[in-house]
C-alpha positions in Angstrom: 8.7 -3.8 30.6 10.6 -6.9 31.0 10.7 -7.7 27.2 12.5 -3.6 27.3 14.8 -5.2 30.0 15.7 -8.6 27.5 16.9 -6.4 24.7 13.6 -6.3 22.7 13.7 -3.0 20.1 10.1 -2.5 20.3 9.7 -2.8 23.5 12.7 -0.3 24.1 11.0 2.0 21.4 7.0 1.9 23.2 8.7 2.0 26.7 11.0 5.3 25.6 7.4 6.7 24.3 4.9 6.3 27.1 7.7 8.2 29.0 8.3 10.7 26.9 4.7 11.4 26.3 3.1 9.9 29.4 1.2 7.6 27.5 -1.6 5.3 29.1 -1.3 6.7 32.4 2.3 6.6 32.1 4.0 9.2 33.8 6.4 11.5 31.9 9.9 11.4 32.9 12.0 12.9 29.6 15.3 11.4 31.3 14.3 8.1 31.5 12.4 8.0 28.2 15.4 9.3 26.2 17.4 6.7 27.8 14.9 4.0 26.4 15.2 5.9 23.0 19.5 5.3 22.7 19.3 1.5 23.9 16.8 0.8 20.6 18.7 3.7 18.7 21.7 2.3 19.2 20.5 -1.8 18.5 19.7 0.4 14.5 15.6 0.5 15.5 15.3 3.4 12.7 11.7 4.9 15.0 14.2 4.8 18.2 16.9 6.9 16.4 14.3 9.1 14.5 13.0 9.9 18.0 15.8 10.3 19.5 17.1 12.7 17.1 14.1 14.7 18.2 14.7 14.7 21.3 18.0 16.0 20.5 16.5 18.8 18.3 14.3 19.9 21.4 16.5 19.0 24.4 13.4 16.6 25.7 15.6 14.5 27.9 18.9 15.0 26.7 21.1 18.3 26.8 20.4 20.2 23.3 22.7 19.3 21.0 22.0 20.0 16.7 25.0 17.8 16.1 23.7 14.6 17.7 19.6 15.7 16.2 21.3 15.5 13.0 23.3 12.4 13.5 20.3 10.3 14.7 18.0 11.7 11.9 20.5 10.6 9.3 20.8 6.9 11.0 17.0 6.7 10.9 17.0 8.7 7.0 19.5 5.9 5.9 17.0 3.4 6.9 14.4 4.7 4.9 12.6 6.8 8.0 10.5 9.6 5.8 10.1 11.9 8.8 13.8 11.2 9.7 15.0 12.5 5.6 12.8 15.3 5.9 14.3 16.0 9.6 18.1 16.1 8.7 17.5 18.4 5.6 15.9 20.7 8.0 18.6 20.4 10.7 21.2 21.0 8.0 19.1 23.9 6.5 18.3 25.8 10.2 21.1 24.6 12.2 24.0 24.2 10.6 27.1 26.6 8.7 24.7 27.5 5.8 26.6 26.7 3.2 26.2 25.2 -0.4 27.2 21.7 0.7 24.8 21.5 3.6 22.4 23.0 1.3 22.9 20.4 -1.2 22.6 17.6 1.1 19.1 19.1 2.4 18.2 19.0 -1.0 19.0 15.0 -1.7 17.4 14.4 1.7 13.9 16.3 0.8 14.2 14.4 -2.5 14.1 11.0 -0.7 12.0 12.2 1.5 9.2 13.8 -0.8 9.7 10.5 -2.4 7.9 8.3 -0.1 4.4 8.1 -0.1 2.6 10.0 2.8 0.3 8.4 5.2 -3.6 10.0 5.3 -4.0 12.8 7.2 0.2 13.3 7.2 1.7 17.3 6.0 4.9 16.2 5.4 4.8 17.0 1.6 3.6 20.4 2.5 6.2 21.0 5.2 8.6 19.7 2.7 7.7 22.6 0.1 8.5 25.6 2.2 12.7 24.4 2.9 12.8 23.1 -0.9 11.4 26.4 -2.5 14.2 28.1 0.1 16.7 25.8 -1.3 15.6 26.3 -4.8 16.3 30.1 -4.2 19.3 29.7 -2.3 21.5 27.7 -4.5 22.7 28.3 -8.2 19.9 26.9 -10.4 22.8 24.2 -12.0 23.6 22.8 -8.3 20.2 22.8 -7.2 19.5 20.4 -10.4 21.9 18.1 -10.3 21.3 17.5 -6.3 18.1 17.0 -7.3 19.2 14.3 -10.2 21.2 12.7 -7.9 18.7 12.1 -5.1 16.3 10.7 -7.8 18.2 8.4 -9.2 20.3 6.9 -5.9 19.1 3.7 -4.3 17.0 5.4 -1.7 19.9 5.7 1.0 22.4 8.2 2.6 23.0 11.7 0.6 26.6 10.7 -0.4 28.5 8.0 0.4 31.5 10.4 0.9 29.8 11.7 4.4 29.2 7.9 5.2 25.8 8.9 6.8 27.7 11.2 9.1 28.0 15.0 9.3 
């Protein structure tokens, strides 16, 4: 705890998880996890900011707020965060206006995401199939391609640099 106290990310990041999920006897208090989440999130720890845009998703310590979930999961999908990419293309697809831009975004994120290699044991490319296939449906076929083209061949990072990582 005192390494949380000096500023060290980790630390910040275990501390904001035993809390959240009363880990090793640790009681769960959402509040005060979350609040351990946004001091690492906010120091760019990309786990911190992919957990915190969870918590935002849920409302797990923090008022409910898609806006902020997606925020977060973008600073995390920026970094590289897997989870995080696939995250904000879902958030965009579920939560937000619907439209083709949004749409088109998911699809660069899902890209990035799909992408990375998955752990053993991880679903991710099979959670990943069900909002691409929607987005393969739900766009025009020439859109759809050229997000995709455009994920494949950027550097790994944010959708478009004309959102600068924010929605």
């Amino acid at each position: 705890m005192l390494a949380a106290e000096r500023g060290h990310l980790m630390c910040q990041f275990l501390v904001g998880q035993a809390l959240l999920r009363g880990l090793d006897g640790t009681q769960v208090d959402l509040e005060e996890g979350a609040s351990w989440m946004l001091r690492a999130a906010e120091a760019g720890f990309a786990e911190a900011q992919a957990q915190l845009g969870l918590c935002y998703l849920a409302g797990q310590g923090v008022r409910q707020n898609y806006e902020d979930a997606l925020s977060w999961s973008i600073a995390a999908a920026d970094q590289g965060h897997a989870w995080a990419q696939y995250r904000a293309a879902h958030i965009l697809i579920r939560h937000g206006q619907r439209r083709e831009p949004e749409f088109v975004e998911a699809v660069k994120w899902l890209v990035r995401s799909l992408n990375k290699p998955q752990e053993e044991g991880e679903r991710r490319h099979d959670v990943i199939k069900d909002d691409f296939n929607f987005l393969q449906s739900a766009l025009p076929a020439d859109v759809f391609k050229a997000a995709c083209n455009e994920a494949a061949t950027s550097n790994g990072h944010g959708p478009s640099a004309s959102q600068g990582g924010q929605t």
